[in-house]
N, C-alpha and C positions, 0 to 999 in steps of 0.2 A: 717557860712560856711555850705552849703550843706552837710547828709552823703553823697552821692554817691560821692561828690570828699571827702572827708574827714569819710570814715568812720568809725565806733568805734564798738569795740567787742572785744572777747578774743580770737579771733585766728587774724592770720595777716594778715597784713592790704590789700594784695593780694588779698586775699580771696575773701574778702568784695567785688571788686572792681570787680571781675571775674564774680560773681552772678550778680551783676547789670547790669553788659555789656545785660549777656544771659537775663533778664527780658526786656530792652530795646529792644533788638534784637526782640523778641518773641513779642512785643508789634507791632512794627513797621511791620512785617508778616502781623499780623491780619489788620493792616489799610489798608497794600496793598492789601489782596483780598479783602476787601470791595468796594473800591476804584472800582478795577478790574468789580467785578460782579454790580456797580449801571453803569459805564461807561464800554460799551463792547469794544474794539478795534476794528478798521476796520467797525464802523458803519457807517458810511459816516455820512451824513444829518439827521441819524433818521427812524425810519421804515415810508413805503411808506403806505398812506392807499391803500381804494379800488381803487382810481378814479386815482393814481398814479403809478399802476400796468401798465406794458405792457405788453399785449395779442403776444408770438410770433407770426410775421405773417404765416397764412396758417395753424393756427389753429382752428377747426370748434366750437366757441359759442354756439352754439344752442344746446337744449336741443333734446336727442335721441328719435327717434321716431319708432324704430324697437320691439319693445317690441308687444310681439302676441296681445294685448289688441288695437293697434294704429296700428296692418297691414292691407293694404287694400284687403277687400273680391274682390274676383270676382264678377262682376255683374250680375244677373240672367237676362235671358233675358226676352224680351217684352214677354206680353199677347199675345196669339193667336188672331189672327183675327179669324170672322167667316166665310171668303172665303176662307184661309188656313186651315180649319179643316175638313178633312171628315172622318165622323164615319159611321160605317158600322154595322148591325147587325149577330151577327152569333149565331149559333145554332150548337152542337157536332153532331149531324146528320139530316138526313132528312126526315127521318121517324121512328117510335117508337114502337115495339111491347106492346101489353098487359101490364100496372103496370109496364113500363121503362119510368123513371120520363125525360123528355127535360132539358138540359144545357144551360141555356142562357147567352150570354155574348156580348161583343162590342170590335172593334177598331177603334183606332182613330190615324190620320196619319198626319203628318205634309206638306201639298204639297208647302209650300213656299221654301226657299233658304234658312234661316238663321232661326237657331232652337227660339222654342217661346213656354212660360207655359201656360199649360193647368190645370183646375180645374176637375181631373177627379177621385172625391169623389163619395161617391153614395149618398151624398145631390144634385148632381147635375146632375145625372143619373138616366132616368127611362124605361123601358122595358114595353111596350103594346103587348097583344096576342087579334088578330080579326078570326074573321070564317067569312069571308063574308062580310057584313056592322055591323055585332054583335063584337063589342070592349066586347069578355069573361075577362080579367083578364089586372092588373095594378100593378107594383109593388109597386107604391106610396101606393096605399089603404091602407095597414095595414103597412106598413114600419118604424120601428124605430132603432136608434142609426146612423142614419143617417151624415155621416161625410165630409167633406171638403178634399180634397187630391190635392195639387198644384203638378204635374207633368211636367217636363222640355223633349218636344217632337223634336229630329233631324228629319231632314229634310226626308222625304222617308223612313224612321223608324215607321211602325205601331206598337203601342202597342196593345195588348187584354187585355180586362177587365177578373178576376175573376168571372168564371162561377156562377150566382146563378138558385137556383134548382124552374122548376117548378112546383105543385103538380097535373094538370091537373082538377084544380077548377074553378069556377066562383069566382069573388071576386068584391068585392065593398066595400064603410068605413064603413056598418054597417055589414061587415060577418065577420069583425077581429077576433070576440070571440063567432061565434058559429062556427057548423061543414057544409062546404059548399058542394054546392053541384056539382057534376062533371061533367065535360062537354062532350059532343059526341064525340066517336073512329069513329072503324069499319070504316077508311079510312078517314074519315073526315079530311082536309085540315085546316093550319093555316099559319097566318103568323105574325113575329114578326117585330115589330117596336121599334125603340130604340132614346132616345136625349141622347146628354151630353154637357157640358160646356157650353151650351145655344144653343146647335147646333144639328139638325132634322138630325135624318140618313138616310143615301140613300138608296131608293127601302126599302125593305122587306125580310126576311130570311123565304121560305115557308118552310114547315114541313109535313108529316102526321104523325093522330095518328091513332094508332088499341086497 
């Protein structure tokens, strides 16, 4: 015979029989959360994979594309043509006292309808000074650090170029580095000619010097 129905010891036989229950008891607990946690309740069929998932309708799949890295820039607009470009030469005055250095600059104007870039670096910019059929001075000759600048021109919006200064020299590529020599006042008549973006300016900016 079994202890648990029969069992033996010096207290009675009660006793014995009361601990056994509570060890049974406590034994059958633990089976049941086991049981519990390898079988969940309410799992139906088992978990779904991926390919068994449903997507609520009217919700957007696709991965986001707003992120500043994936927004779309504005387009810059087309290249100037050279029929829409007129540059013009300008000079801060029109005639020059004594050892008052000339300001020479340009604009350049959009005459189409719908704005367009222009290249107006001073890589692509040059200023001519003539006396007559005499081409005195070039800003090419000696010119370095010469840069590229893409400019976005509106329509009927001229820009001016930044005035550069001139010393009232002769110049050619072999006077870059010595001391040139100057050219005739005392009334003496100039005029300035000017390109840019690939584009010849119109007419001439006259001057005198004294």
């Amino acid at each position: 015979m079994s202890t648990l129905r029969d069992p033996v010891g010096p207290k009675d036989r009660k006793v014995y029989i009361r601990r056994r229950l509570l060890v049974l008891a406590g034994l059958l607990a633990v089976i049941a959360v086991i049981v519990l946690v390898i079988v969940k309740p309410g799992g139906g069929d088992g978990p779904k994979n991926a390919e068994q998932v449903e997507v609520p309708e009217g919700l957007d799949t696709t991965a986001s594309d707003k992120d500043s890295g994936s927004a779309d820039a504005k387009d810059e607009p087309a290249a100037c043509r050279a029929g829409q470009l007129r540059i013009t030469p300008v000079t801060d005055r029109g005639d020059y006292p004594a050892g008052e250095l000339p300001a020479l600059s340009l604009s350049a104007e959009n005459t189409g309808e719908e704005a367009c870039t222009a290249d107006l670096g001073t890589a692509g910019m040059e200023f001519a000074i003539s006396s007559g059929d005499d081409e005195v001075w070039r800003s090419k000759d000696c010119q370095t650090g010469a840069e590229s600048l893409a400019v976005i021109l509106e329509p009927g919006k001229p820009l001016e170029s930044e005035p550069i200064t001139w010393d009232r020299t002769r110049s050619s590529t072999e006077t870059c580095d010595i001391t040139r020599d100057p050219v005739g006042a005392d009334g003496a008549s100039y005029h300035l000619k000017v390109t840019a973006a690939g584009v010849q300016g119109t007419g001439t900016a006259q001057f005198l010097l004294y």
